[in-house]
Structure formats: C-alpha cells, structure tokens
C-alpha positions as CSV (number, residue, x, y, z in Angstrom):
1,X,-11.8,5.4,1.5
2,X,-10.1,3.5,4.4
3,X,-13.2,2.8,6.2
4,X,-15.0,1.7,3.2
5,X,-11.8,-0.5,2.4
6,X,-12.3,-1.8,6.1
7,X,-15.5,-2.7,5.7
8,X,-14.8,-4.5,2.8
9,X,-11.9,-6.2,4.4
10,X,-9.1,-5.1,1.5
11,X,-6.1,-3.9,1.2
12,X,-5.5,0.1,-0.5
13,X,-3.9,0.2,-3.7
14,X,-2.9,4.2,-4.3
15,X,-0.5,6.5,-5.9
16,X,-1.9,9.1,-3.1
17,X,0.7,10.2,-0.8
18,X,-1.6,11.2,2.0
19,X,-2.3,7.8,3.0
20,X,0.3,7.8,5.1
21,X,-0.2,11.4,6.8
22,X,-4.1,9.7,7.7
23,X,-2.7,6.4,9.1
24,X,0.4,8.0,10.6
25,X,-0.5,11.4,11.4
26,X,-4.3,11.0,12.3
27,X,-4.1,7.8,13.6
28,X,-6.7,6.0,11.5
29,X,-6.4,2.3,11.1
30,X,-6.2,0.6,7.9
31,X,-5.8,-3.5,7.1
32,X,-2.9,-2.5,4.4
33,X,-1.5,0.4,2.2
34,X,0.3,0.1,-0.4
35,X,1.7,3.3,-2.0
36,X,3.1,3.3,-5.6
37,X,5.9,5.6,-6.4
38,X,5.4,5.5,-10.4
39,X,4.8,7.8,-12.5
40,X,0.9,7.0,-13.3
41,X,2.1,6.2,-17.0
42,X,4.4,3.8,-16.1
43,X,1.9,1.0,-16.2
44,X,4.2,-1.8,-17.0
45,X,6.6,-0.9,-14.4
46,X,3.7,-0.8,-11.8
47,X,2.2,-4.1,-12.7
48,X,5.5,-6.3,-12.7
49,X,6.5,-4.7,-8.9
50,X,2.5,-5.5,-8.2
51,X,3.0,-8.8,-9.3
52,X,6.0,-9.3,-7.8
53,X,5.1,-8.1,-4.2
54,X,1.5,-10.3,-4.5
55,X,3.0,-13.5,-5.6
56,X,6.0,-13.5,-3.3
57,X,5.0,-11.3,-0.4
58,X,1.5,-11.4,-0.1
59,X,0.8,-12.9,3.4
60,X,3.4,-9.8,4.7
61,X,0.4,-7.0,3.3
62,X,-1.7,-7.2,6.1
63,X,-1.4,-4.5,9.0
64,X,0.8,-2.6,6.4
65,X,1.9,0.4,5.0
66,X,4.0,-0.4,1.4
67,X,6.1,1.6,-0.2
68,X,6.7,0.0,-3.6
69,X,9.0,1.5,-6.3
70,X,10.6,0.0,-9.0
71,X,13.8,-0.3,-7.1
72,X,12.7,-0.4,-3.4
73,X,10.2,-2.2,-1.5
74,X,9.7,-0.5,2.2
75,X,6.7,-2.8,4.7
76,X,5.8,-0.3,7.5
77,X,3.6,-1.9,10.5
78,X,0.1,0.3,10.6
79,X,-0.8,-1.2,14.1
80,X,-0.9,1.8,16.2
C-alpha cells in the first residue's frame, strides 16, 4: 500500500498501527501517514479531527507520520 500510495503521490489515511513499525522499523518511505486512534465507529469524531487537521494543517502532512486522536495531534517527520 505505501508504494502504490507513492506512486499515486497521496498521503495514507489508516486506523492500521503497523504503519509506523514499516516506515519506522523497516525503513520504507512514505509522502505522509496519518494514523487514527478511533474507535472505527466513531465516525463523527474521526471526520471533525480530519477536518480539522486538513483545513488548518494541511501543508504540515507531507513527509509525515500523524497521530490524530480526538484529544491529541502528534506530526512525526518520515524522512529517514
């Protein structure tokens, strides 16, 4: 998925923890993460912190690992 999402020149949207361990751990580049630490119910939640991080934040995404929560916001460069 991160290659294809390089490819295609976007950014990750995921509630997949393991995105991290791969850029992190293993080294492999990506041009943004962003993690959501919701519950995958919590859809209301999720889209007011998504809106919130695109609207005011968005040129910051780039190069990026996000944790996004409904109460915390942590930016994480992914440049190796």
């Amino acid at each position: 998925m991160i290659k294809l999402a390089m490819k295609l020149d976007t950014i990750i949207l995921t509630l997949d923890k393991d995105f991290g361990e791969w850029v992190f751990s293993h080294k492999e580049y990506s041009n943004g993460i962003i993690l959501l630490r919701y519950n995958s119910k919590e859809f209301y939640a999720i889209f007011q912190s998504l809106n919130f991080i695109l609207k005011e934040r968005f040129n910051e995404l780039v190069g990026k690992f996000v944790v996004l929560s409904k109460n915390k916001l942590r930016m994480r460069d992914i440049h190796l």
